[in-house]
LUMVEX-837346 format. One record per residue (C-alpha): residue in three letters; x, y, z. Coordinates in steps of 0.05 Angstrom, whole numbers, padded with zeros to 5 digits, always signed. Layout:
LUMVEX-837346
alaXYZ
...
end
This chain:
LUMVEX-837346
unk+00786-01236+01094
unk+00740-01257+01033
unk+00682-01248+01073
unk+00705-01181+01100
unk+00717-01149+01016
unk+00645-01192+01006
unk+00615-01156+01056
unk+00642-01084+01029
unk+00626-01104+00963
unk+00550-01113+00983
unk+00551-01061+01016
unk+00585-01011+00961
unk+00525-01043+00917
unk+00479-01029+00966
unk+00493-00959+00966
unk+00501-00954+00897
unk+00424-00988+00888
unk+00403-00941+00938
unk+00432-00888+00909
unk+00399-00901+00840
unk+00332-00910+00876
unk+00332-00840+00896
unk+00357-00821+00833
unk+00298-00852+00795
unk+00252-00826+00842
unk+00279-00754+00844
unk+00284-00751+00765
unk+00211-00776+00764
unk+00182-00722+00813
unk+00236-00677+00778
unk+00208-00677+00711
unk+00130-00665+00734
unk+00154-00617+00779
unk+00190-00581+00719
unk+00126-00593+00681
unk+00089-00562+00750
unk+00133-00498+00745
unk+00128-00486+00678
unk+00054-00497+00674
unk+00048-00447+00737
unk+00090-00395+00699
unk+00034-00400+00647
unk-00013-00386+00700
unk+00014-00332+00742
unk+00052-00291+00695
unk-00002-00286+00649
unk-00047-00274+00706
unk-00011-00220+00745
unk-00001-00186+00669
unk-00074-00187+00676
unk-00099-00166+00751
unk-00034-00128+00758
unk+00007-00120+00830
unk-00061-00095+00867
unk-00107-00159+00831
unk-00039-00207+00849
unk-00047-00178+00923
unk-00121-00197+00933
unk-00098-00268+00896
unk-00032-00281+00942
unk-00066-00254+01010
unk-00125-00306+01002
unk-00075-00360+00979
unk-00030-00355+01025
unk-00077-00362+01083
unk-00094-00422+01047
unk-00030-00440+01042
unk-00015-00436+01117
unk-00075-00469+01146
unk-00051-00523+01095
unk+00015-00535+01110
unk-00019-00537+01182
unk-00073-00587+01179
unk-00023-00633+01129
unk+00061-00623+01141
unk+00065-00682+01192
unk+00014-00727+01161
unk+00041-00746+01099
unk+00112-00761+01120
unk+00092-00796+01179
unk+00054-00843+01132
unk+00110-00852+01073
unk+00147-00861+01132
unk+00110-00917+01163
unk+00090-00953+01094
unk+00162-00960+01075
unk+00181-00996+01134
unk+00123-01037+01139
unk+00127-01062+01064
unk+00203-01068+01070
unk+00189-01126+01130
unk+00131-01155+01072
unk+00076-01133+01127
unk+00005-01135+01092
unk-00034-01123+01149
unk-00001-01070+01179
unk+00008-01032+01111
unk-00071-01034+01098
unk-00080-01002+01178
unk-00017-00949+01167
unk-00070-00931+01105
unk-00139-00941+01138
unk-00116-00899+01201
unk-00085-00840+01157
unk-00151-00833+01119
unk-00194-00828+01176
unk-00149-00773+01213
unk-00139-00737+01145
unk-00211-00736+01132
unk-00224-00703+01198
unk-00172-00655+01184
unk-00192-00636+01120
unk-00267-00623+01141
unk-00239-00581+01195
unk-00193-00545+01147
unk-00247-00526+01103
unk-00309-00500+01162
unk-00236-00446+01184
unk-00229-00421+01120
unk-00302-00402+01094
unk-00327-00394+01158
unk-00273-00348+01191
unk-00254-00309+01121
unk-00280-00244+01150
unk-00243-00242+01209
unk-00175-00266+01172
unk-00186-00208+01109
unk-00197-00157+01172
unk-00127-00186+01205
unk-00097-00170+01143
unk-00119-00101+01124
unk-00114-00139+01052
unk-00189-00113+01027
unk-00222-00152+00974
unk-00194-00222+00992
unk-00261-00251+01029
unk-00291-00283+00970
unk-00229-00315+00946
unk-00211-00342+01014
unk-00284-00374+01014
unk-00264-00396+00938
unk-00211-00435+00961
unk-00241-00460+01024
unk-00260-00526+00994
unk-00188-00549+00964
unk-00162-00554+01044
unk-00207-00612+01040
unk-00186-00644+00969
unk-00116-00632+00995
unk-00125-00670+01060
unk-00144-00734+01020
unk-00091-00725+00964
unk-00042-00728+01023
unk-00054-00796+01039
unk-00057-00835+00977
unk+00009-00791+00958
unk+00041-00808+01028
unk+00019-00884+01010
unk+00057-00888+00941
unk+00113-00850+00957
unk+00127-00904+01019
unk+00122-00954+00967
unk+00177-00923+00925
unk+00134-00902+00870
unk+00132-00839+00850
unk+00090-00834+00784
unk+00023-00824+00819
unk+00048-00762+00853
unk+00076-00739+00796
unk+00017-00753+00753
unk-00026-00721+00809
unk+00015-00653+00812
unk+00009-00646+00735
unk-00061-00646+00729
unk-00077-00601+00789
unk-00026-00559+00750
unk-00060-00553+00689
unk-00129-00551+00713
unk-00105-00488+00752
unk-00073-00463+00687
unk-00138-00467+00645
unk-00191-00464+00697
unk-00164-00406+00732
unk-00141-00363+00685
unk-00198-00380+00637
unk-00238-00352+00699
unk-00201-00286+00715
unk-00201-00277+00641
unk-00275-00269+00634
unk-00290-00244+00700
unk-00241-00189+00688
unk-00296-00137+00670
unk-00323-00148+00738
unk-00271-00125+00776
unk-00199-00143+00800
unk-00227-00188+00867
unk-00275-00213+00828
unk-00228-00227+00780
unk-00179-00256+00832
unk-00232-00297+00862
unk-00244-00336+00795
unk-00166-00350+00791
unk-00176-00381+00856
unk-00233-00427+00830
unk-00170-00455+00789
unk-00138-00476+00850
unk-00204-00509+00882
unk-00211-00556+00814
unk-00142-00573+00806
unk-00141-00607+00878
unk-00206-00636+00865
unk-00185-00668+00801
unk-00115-00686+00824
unk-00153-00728+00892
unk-00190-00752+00833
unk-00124-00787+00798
unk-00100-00811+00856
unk-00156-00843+00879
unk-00168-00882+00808
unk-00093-00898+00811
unk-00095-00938+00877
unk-00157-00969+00859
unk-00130-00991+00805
unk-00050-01007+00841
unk-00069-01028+00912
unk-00073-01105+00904
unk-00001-01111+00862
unk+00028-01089+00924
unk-00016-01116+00972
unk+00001-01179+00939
unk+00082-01179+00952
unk+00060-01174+01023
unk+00049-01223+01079
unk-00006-01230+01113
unk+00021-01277+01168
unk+00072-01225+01204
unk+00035-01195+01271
unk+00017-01123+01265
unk-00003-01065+01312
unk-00064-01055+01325
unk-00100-01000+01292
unk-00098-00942+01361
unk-00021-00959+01367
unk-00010-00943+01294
unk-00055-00879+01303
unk-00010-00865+01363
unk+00053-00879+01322
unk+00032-00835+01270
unk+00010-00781+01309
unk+00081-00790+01346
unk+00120-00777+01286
unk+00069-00730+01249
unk+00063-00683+01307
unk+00138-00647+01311
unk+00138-00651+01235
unk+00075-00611+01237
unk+00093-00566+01297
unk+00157-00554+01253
unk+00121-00534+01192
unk+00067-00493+01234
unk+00119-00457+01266
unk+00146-00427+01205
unk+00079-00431+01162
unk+00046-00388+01230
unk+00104-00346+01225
unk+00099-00329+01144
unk+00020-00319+01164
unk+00034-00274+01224
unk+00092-00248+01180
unk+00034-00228+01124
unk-00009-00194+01179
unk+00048-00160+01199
unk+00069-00139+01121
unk-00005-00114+01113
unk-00004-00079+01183
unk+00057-00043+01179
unk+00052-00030+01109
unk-00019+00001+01126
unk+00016+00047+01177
unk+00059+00088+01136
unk+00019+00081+01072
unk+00009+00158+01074
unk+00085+00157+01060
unk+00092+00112+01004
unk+00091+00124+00930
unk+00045+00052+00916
unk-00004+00020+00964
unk+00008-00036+01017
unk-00035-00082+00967
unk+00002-00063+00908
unk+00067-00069+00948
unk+00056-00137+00982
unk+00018-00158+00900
unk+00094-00145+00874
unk+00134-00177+00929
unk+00097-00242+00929
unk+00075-00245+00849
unk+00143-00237+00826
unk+00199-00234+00867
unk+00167-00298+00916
unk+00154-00336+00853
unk+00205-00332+00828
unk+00260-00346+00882
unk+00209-00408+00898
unk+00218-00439+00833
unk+00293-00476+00838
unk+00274-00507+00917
unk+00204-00534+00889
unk+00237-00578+00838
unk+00288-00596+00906
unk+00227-00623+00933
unk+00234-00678+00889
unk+00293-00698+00921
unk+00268-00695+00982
unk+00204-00743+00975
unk+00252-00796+00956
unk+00298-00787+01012
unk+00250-00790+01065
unk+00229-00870+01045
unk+00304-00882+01012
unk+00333-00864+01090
unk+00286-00892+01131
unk+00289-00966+01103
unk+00370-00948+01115
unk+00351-00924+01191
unk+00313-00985+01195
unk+00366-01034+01175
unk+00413-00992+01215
unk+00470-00990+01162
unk+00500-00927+01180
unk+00556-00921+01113
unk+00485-00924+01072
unk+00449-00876+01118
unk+00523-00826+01103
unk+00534-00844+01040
unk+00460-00817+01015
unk+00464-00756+01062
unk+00528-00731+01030
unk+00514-00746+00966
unk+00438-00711+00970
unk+00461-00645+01011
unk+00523-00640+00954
unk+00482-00649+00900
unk+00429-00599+00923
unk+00487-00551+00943
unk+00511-00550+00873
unk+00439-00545+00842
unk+00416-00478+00886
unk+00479-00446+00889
unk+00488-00427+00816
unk+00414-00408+00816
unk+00422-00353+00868
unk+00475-00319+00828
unk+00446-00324+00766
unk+00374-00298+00804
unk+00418-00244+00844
unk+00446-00209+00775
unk+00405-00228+00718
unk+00336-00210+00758
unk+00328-00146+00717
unk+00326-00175+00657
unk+00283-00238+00673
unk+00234-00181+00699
unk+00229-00151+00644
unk+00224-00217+00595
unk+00162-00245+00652
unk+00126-00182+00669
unk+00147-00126+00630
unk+00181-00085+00679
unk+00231-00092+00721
unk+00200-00065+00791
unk+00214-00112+00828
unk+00282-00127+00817
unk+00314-00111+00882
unk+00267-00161+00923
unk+00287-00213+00875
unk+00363-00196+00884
unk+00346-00188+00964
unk+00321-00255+00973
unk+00362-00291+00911
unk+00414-00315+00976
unk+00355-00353+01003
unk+00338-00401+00941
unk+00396-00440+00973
unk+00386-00432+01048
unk+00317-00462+01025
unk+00342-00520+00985
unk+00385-00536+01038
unk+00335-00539+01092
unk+00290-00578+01043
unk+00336-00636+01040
unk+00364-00635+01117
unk+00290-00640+01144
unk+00280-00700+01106
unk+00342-00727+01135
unk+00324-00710+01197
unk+00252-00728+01194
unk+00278-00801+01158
unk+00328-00816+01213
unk+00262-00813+01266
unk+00294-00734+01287
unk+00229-00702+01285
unk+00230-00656+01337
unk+00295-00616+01315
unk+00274-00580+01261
unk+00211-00557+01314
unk+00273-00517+01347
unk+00310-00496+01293
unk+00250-00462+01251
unk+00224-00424+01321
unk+00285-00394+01329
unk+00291-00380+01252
unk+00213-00360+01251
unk+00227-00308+01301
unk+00284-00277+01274
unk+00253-00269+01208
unk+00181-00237+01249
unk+00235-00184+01280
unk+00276-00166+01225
unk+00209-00160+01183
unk+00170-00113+01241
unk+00234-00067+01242
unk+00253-00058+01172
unk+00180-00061+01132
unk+00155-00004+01180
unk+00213+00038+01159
unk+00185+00084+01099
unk+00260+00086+01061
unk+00248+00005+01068
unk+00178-00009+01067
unk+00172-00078+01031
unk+00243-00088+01020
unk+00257-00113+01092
unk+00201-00170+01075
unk+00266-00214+01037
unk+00318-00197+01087
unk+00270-00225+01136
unk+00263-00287+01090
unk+00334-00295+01068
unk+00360-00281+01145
unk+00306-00338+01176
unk+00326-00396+01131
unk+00409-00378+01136
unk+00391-00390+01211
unk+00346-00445+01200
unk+00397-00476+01154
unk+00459-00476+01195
unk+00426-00506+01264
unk+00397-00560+01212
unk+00464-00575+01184
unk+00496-00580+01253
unk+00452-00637+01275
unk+00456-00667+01213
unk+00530-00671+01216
unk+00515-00705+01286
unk+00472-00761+01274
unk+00492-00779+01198
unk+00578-00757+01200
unk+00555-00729+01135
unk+00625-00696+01095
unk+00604-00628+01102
unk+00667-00597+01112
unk+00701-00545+01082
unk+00712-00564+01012
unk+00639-00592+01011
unk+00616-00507+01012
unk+00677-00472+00979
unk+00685-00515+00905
unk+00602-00497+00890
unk+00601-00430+00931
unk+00669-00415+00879
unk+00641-00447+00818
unk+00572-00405+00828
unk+00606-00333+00843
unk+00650-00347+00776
unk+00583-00371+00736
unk+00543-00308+00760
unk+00607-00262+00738
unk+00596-00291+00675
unk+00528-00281+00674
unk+00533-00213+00688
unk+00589-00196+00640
unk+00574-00232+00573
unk+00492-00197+00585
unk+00518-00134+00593
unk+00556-00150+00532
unk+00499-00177+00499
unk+00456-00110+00528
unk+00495-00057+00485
unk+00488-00100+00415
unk+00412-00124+00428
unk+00386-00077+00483
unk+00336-00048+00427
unk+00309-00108+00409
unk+00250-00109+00463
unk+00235-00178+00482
unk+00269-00212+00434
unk+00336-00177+00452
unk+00325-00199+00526
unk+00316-00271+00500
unk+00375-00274+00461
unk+00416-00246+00516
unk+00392-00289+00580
unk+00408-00350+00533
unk+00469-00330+00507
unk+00492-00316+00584
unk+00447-00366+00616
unk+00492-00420+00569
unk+00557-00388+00574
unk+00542-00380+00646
unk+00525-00455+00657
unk+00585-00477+00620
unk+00636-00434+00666
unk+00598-00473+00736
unk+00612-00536+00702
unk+00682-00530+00677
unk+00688-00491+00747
unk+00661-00548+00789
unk+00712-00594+00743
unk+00777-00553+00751
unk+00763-00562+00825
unk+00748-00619+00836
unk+00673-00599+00858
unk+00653-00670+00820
unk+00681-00734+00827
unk+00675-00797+00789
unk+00629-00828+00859
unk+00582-00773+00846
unk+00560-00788+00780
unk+00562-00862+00791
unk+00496-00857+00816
unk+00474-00823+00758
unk+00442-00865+00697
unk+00500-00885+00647
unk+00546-00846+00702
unk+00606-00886+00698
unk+00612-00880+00628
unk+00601-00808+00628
unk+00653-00807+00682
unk+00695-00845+00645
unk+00689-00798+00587
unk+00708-00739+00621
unk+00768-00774+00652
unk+00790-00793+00586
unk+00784-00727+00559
unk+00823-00695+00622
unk+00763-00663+00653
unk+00759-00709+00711
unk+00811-00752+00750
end
């Protein structure tokens, strides 16, 4: 009997220490990637205040062709190699860890060479595809950060494995801010020239910041590699390099073909934008550039914001779950599952509502005007079909389920290519179908994830799980909407300020409600914040003061 409650002590611990591992390492990637989004608000608000929707259409066509061929050469990659570092450093492996690294290099390097001859070589073809006119230099402008990218992957891929978390981090922030004052330093002068070649020299920004962040990176393990090469052994038989190429390819590949699926899709889906949108353009009161600059400067940026910073969350996982699936404790492998799906659940749902009816006004504060507003309240729904899908491919991917997501994003991808080739072609539409195809492909995408998650982990996703955050976010955005309209009639004629005053008074009296919400209801409990730093106190506070029980 004593060493059965030993054994579920350890284990309780062990969750617990796992728990706060993820923790750290979330809060770490959490605050650069709040830095990261605040630093790119700098950038691309100022910016498309600049170029306007038509200069933000030349800037988002080029980028996201970028982005696409990106996400392309280097989805798999990366995780396959945080992957396979963690559970080679867990077993103390030195010589395996040094060939996981050596092996990753050499196919990233290819990759990224590759990457780079598509772009700047192929950039006419791709602008013609597009009917996006303008874009060719700043696809060739961006040609070269394909290549810095490919190399950042690895040593990023490296640390994360390892647990740590402040190189990445360190890494984003700097190709942030190089973007921020390159870039729009750039676009700024070049301005007189013209919008694309304004556009282009925003672009530039991009190129440097990847340079610059490879640059950290590479310092950083210079400088970190022989610490950990030193806890290490150097006496435990390894595979030899092919078979580790081989493994890596093996779990890089349906991670990849998962992420090229959709990334192919968003690119055919911005062919198809430009296409369709070029087809009735005789029937539309802006043009298909100025129409596609507003959809994806404003409304896409900002619905992307909230499941970027879930992204921290997620590189933790992936190395957090996989020393779990390795060990093969299954109540460690449910525990985290839960625990990470709920506490993305109760991050994205309040920041759909509050996106859905306070998108208006945020407009107006970022840009000015409010033209855009019902994209951002079409595709608000998706910031947590996003976040959700986030979280459950790391899961997936973690637990060695690669290939799923391959499936569930094809189908999604599909979906969201139909939906968009009916609805944007419709002139009382036009761009407007673009976020119903967005927000319909990842509801898709997120439920067939879900369903295999609840498979292979037992995850408690029930019920209750959904309805206490899906309540407590409906009663926060009612909030929202009331106390601003409120705040509208006394401040309304303020301008600016007014708008200010108003999102923060509801923003806060909004936030409150979720909380108190998520209390009444029991959408907290004491075991959630016990993974929390200080948590059990601060549960323990809230018990005391009958907020918790």
């Amino acid at each position: 009997m004593k060493n059965v409650d030993l054994k579920i002590r350890r284990l309780t611990m062990s969750v617990k220490n796992q728990g706060q591992s993820i923790v750290k390492g979330s809060l770490i990637l959490l605050i650069a990637n709040l830095m990261v989004k605040i630093i790119g608000a700098a950038f691309k608000i100022p910016l498309t205040n600049l170029i306007g929707n038509e200069g933000m259409g030349i800037f988002n066509s080029a980028y996201n062709i970028y982005a696409g061929l990106f996400i392309v050469a280097t989805a798999g990659l990366p995780v396959a190699v945080s992957k396979m570092i963690s559970e080679s450093t867990v077993t103390g492996n030195l010589i395996e860890t040094k060939r996981i690294f050596k092996a990753s290099y050499m196919m990233f390097l290819i990759i990224g060479i590759i990457g780079f001859y598509a772009l700047y070589f192929f950039s006419d073809s791709l602008v013609r595809t597009t009917k996006f006119e303008g874009s060719n230099s700043a696809i060739k402008a961006i040609s070269p950060a394909i290549f810095f990218v490919s190399l950042m992957s690895v040593y990023r891929g490296f640390f994360q494995g390892t647990t740590n978390m402040f190189p990445t981090a360190i890494s984003e922030v700097v190709e942030a801010l190089a973007k921020l004052v390159v870039g729009f330093t750039l676009a700024y002068i070049l301005f007189p020239k013209g919008l694309s070649v304004s556009a282009t020299g925003a672009i530039i920004g991009v190129t440097t910041g990847t340079f610059l962040s490879f640059a950290v990176l590479l310092i950083i393990h210079i400088i970190k590699k022989n610490s950990i090469y030193n806890q290490l052994s150097d006496t435990k038989p390894a595979r030899s390099l092919n078979k580790i190429v081989w493994a890596l390819l093996k779990i890089a590949i349906p991670v990849t073909i998962s992420a090229s699926v959709f990334t192919l899709t968003n690119m055919v889906d911005t062919f198809m934008i430009g296409r369709n949108l070029d087809s009735i353009k005789h029937l539309l009161s802006e043009s298909p550039l100025q129409l596609y600059g507003k959809y994806t400067s404003k409304a896409v940026v900002l619905y992307n914001m909230p499941p970027t910073l879930v992204m921290s969350l997620c590189l933790a996982l992936v190395p957090a779950i996989s020393r779990a699936h390795t060990v093969k404790n299954k109540q460690l492998i449910k525990s985290t599952t839960t625990q990470s799906l709920k506490a993305t659940l109760m991050f994205a749902a309040p920041c759909s509502a509050w996106l859905a009816v306070l998108a208006a006004p945020i407009l107006k504060l970022l840009y000015g005007t409010d033209d855009a507003t019902l994209l951002l309240q079409l595709v608000s729904p998706a910031v947590t079909f996003v976040s959700l899908v986030l979280v459950s491919n790391a899961i997936l991917q973690a637990t060695g389920h690669v290939s799923i997501p391959v499936i569930n994003i094809a189908i999604g991808g599909i979906a969201k290519v139909i939906i968009n080739y009916v609805l944007v072609s419709n002139p009382a539409i036009n761009i407007n179908g673009a976020p119903i195809g967005t927000a319909s492909c990842y509801f898709i995408y997120m439920v067939l994830n879900l369903t295999y998650v609840y498979k292979i982990t037992k995850a408690e996703i029930g019920f209750s799980f959904w309805i206490k955050p899906i309540i407590s976010a409906l009663v926060s955005g009612a909030v929202a909407y009331f106390i601003f309209g409120i705040c509208d009639v006394y401040f309304g004629g303020m301008g600016r300020i007014g708008i200010i005053f108003s999102l923060a008074l509801s923003g806060g009296l909004s936030a409150a409600a979720y909380l108190l919400t998520l209390l009444a209801t029991g959408g907290i409990t004491k075991e959630d914040l016990s993974i929390l730093p200080k948590g059990d106190k601060l549960a323990e506070m809230l018990i005391k003061i009958k907020l918790m029980k």
